[in-house]
C-alpha positions in Angstrom: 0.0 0.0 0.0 1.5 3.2 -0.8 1.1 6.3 1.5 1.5 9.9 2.2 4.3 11.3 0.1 7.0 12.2 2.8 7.5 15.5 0.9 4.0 16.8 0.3 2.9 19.8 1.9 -0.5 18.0 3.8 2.5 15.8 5.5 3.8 19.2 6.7 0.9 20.2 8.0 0.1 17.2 10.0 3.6 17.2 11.5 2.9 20.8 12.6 -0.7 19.8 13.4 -0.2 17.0 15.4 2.8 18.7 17.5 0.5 21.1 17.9 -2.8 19.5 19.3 -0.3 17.0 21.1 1.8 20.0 23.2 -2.1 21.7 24.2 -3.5 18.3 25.5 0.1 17.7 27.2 0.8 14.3 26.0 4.0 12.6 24.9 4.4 11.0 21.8 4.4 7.8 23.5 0.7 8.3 24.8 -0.2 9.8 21.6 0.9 7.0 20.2 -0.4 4.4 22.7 -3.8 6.0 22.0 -3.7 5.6 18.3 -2.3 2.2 18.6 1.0 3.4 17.3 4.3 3.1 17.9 6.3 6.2 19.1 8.5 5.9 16.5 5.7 6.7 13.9 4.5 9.5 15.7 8.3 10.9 15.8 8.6 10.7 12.5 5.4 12.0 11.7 6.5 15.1 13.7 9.8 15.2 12.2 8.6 14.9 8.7 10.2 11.9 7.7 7.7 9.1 8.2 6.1 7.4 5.5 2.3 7.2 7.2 -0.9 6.4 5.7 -4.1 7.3 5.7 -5.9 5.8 7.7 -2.8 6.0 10.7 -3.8 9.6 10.2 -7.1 8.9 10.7 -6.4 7.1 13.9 -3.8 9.9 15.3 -6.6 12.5 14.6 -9.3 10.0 16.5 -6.7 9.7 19.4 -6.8 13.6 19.5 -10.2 14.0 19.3 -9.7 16.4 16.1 -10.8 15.4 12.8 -9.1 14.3 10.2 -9.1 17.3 8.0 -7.7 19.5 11.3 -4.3 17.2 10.7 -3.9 18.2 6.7 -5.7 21.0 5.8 -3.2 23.9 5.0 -3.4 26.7 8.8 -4.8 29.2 6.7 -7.4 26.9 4.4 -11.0 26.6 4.9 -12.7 23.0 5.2 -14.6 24.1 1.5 -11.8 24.3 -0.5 -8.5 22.1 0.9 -7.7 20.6 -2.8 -4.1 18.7 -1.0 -3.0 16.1 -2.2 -2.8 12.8 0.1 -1.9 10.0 -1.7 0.2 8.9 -4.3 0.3 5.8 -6.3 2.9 3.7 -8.3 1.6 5.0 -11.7 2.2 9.2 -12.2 -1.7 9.1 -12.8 -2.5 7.6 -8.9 -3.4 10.3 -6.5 -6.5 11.2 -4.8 -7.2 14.8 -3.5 -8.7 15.9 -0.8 -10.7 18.9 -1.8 -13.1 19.7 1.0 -15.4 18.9 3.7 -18.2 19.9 5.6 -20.0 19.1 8.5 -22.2 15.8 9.4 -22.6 13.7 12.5 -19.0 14.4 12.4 -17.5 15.4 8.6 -18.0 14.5 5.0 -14.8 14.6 2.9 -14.9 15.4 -0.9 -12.0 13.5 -2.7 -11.4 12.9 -6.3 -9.2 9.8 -7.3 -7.3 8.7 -10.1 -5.3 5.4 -10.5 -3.5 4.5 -13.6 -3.5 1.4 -14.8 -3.1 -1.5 -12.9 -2.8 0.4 -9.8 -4.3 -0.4 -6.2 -5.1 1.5 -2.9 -5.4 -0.9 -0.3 -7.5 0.7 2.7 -7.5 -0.3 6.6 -11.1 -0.8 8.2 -12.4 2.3 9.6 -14.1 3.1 12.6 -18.0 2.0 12.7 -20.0 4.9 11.6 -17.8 5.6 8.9 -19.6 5.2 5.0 -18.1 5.9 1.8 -19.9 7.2 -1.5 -17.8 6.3 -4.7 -19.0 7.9 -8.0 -16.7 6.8 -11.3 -16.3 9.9 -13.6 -13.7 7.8 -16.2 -12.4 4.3 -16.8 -13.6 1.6 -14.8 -12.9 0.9 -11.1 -13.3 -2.3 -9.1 -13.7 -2.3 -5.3 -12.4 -5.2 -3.6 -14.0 -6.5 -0.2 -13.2 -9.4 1.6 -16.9 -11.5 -0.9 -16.9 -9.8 -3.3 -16.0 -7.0 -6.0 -17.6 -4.4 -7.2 -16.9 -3.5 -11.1 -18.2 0.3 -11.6 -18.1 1.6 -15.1 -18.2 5.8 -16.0 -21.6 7.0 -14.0 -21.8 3.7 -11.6 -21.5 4.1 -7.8 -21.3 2.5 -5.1 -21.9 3.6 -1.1 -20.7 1.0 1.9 -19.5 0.4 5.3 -15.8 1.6 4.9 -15.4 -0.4 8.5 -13.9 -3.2 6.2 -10.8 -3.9 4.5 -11.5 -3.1 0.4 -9.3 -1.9 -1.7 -9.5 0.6 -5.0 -8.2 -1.9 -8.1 -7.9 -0.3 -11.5 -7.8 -3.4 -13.3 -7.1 -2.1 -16.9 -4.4 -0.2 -19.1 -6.4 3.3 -19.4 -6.4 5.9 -15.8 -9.5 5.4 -13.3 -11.3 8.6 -11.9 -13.7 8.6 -9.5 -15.1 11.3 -6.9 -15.3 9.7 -3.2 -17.2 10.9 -0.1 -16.1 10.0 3.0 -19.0 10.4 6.0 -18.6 10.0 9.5 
């Protein structure tokens, strides 16, 4: 599974971020980290900008902080409707996906767009229950792997589950995948 770029700027902000909320609630990295079910390591190199981190450890460091997710990336002086950071990268120069905004629900909805060139994958880690995600394909075709089954979507298709499972995002063709995701929590 690939992860957060170790040079992008949303890594930069969730260094300073997470420093940040850490020093106010007067924790140590090692009870951050015990709390996100991290090692302290991770968190030290999340803080020092050098740690290769995914997602959804992101997720859990911003659960463990009781901050949302977008609080960790978003650029200081960004609002929540108009992030556009990148947060992922894939093997193939087309992979990314974007986080361009969010707005309030029970807790957040997350407006993403994807792409994944061919024969690329995003593996995800469960997440919390609660959590949903929305998938709408705007080119190629997309398959969504869960532990049964897969899901082929085509240009227009969709698809909205449980993202409290492992799946994963499989472009299983030649031409790039795009799709617009929603994550709700």
């Amino acid at each position: 599974m690939h992860s957060q770029d170790t040079s992008s700027p949303a890594l930069a902000h969730a260094a300073e971020h997470v420093r940040r909320y850490r020093q106010q609630q007067g924790l140590s990295q090692e009870q951050l980290a015990t709390r996100a079910g991290l090692s302290r390591r991770m968190i030290n190199g999340l803080e020092a900008g050098s740690a290769n981190i995914s997602l959804s450890n992101l997720d859990a460091i911003a659960l463990a902080l009781g901050v949302r997710f977008v609080d960790l990336v978003r650029p200081p002086q960004a609002d929540n409707r108009d992030i556009r950071s990148v947060m992922w990268r894939g093997v193939g120069a087309d992979s990314q996906a974007v986080l361009l905004g969010a707005a309030p629900a029970a807790h957040m909805v997350e407006l993403w767009t994807w792409s994944l060139h061919g024969g690329d994958r995003y593996d995800a880690q469960p997440d919390m229950q609660g959590f949903s995600e929305m998938i709408l394909v705007t080119e190629g075709v997309l398959h969504i792997e869960f532990e049964h089954e897969t899901r082929r979507l085509a240009v227009g298709e969709f698809a909205i589950f449980s993202s409290a499972q492992r799946y994963a995002y499989v472009n299983p063709g030649a031409a790039t995948a795009r799709f617009v995701r929603n994550v709700i929590s």
